[in-house]
N, C-alpha and C positions, 0 to 999 in steps of 0.2 A: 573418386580420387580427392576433389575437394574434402569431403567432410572425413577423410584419414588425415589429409594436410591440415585441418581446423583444428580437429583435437588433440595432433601434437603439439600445434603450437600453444592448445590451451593448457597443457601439459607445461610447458615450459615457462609460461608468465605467470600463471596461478603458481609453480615453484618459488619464480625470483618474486613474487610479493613478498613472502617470507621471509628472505634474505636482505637484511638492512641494506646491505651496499648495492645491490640490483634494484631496488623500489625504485627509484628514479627511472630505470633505464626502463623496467616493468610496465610502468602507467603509460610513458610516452608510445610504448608499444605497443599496447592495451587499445588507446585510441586510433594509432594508425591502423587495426587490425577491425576494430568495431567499423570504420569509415571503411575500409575494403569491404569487409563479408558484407556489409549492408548494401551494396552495389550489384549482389549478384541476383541473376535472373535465370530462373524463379528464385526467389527466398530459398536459401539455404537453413533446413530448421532440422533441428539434432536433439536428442534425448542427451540429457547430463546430469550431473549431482551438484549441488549446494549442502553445507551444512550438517554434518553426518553423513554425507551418501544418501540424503532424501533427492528422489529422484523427480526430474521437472522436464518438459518439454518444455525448446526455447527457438526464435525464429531470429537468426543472426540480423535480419533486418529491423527489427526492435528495439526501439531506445532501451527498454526496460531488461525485457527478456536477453537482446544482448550482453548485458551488461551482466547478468547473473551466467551466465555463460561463461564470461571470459574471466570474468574478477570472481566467482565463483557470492554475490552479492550484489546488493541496490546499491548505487553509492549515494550518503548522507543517511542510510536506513539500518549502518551497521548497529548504531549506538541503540535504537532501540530494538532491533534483534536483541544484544546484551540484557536488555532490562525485561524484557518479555520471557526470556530461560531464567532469567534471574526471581522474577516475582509469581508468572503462573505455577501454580500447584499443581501436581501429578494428576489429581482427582478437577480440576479447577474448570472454569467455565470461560470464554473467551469469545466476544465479538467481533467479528471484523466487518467493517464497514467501508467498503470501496474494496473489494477483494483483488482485484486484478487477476491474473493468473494464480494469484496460488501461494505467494511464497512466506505470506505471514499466518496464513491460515495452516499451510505445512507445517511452519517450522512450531505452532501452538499444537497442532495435530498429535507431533509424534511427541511433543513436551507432555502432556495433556492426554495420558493415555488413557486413563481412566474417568477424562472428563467428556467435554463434549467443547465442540466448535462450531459457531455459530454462523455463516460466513454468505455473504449481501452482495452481488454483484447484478445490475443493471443490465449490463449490454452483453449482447448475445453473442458477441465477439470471444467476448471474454469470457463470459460463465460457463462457452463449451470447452476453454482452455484451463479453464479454472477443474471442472468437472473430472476432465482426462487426468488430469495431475492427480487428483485425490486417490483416481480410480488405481492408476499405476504406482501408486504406493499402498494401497488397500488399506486407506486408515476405516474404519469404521463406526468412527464418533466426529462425522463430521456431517451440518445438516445444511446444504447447500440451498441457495436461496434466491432467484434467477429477480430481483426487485430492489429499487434503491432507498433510501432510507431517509426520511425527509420529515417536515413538520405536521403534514397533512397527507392522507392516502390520496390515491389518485394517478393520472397517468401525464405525461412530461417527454419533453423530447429532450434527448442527448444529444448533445452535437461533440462531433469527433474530427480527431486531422485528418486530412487525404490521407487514403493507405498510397497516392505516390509520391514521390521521391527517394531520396536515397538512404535516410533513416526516418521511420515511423515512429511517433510517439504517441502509439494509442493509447498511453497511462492518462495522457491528457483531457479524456475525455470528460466535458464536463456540462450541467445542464444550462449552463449561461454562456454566452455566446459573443462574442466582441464583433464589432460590423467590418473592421479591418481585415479579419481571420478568416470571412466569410464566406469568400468563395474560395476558401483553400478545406472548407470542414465538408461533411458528410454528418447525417442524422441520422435517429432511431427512435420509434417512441418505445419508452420504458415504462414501467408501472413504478409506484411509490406507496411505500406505507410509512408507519410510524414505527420506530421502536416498541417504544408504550405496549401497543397493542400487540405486536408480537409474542411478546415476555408474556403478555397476561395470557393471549390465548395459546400457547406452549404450556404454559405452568410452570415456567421457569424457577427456580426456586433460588439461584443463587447467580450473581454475574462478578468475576472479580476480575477481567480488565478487559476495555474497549479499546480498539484500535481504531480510528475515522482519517479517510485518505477518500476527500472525493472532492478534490478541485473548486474548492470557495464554498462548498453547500455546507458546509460541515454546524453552521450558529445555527442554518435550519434544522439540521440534522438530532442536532442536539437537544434543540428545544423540541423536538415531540421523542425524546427519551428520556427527559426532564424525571419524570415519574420513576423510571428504571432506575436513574443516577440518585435521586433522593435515598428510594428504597436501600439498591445494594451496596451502594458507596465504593463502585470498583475505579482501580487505578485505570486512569483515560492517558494513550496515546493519542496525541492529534498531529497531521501539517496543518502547519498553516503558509501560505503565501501569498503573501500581498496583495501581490497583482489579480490572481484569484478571487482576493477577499473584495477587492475595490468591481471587480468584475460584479458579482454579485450586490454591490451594491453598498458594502458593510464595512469596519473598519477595525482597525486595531482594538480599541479604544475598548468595544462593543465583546470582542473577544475578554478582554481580562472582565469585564463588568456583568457576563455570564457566569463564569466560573466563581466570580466574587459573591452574587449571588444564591449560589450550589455550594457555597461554602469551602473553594477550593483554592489551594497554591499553585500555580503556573510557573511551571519552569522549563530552561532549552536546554534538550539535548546532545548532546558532544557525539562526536564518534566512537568517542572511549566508553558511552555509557554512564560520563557523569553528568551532571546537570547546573544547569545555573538558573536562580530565581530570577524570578521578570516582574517588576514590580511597578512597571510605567512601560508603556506603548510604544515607547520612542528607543527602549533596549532593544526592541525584534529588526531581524532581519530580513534580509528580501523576501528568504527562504528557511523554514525551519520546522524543527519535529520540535515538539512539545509534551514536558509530562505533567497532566495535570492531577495530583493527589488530593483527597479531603483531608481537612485538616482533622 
């Protein structure tokens, strides 16, 4: 009876998002709803659509997965869904790096039909969530990847939020660790390779855009695909967030001085899909998605 009562009402707020005059009423209802279903016991978790009717498994207790549920997307991740249908080529090739569940790796999937998808997910959590979703849409150019993506191979622990409380955000999960957080986290050891080595021992032969979402590791990340970004010169989505970056260790600064020298322009992402150049450290915000193009 619950999940008949979930998905009328996601019936009804995914409707008034689209409705100028109900948005308002929408969102406030959106999060009263996210705060309920993520209270029930056991997890209340439902098969749904995003995007076309691509279909995803989602666990109402999920920061993440909620939120694709009810709002039928990530919120701050619309703008680059936009530039991703916008720029991948039918035949095109596509990285994702910090896959989570599924849902950028899907939506390049069914873009991308005649391409391939390349998709990197660490924790075990995730990559059997990540796995189901593919399976239940039967994409078949996607090569899924159970290892995180980092400067050096090698193996690494994740640390993750408690799965308790009343909403989870396993999106969180990251390999640096804050000593405040730390009896509230849970661990896993992962494996790590490099990009680089990936592409070459694949035979990769073309990359034309990278997506990186993995919680502050992303300058490591980047720097052992150094070789892959020279070569194929693909348009890079990246988060960045601060608190993240400072976690690990690194800093604004360090972010544009990468890209500066890969020869690239850094710019932030809107909702809408457009962008604005970032030309000093001190434009970024807390939180943001980022396009980095060669010039």
């Amino acid at each position: 009876m619950l999940s008949v009562w979930a998905r009328l009402l996601q019936t009804i707020v995914r409707s008034a998002l689209g409705v100028a005059v109900l948005k308002d009423w929408a969102w406030r209802l959106i999060f009263k709803l996210r705060y309920d279903f993520a209270r029930t016991t056991p997890p209340l978790e439902l098969e749904t659509t995003f995007d076309d009717n691509i279909r995803i498994i989602t666990s109402l207790s999920d920061h993440i997965e909620s939120q694709v549920f009810w709002q039928g997307f990530q919120e701050a991740d619309e703008g680059v869904i936009v530039l991703l249908k916008r720029q991948l080529p039918k035949n095109g090739i596509f990285i994702d790096i910090g896959a989570n569940i599924g849902t950028f790796t899907l939506v390049a999937a069914r873009r991308a039909l005649l391409g391939q998808v390349h998709a990197f997910e660490p924790s075990a959590h995730h990559f059997a969530r990540l796995a189901r979703n593919i399976e239940l849409n039967h994409f078949g150019n996607v090569f899924l990847n159970q290892k995180g993506i980092y400067d050096q191979p090698g193996e690494a622990t994740l640390f993750l939020p408690s799965q308790a409380g009343e909403m989870n955000n396993s999106g969180a999960a990251s390999l640096y660790t804050c000593r405040t957080e730390e009896a509230e986290q849970v661990s896993e050891g992962v494996s790590l390779i490099r990009l680089d080595d990936y592409i070459r021992d694949r035979s990769v032969e073309c990359v034309d855009i990278i997506k990186i979402d993995i919680e502050g590791a992303e300058i490591k990340a980047l720097e052992g695909a150094r070789e892959t970004i020279m070569r194929f010169r693909p348009l890079v989505f990246m988060e960045l967030d601060l608190d993240n970056l400072a976690r690990a260790g690194q800093s604004p600064d360090e972010v544009l001085e990468l890209w500066k020298s890969l020869n690239y322009e850094v710019s932030i992402i809107l909702v809408t899909g457009k962008t604005i150049p970032v030309n000093n450290p001190n434009e970024f915000g807390p939180h943001q998605n980022l396009e980095c193009r060669p010039r």
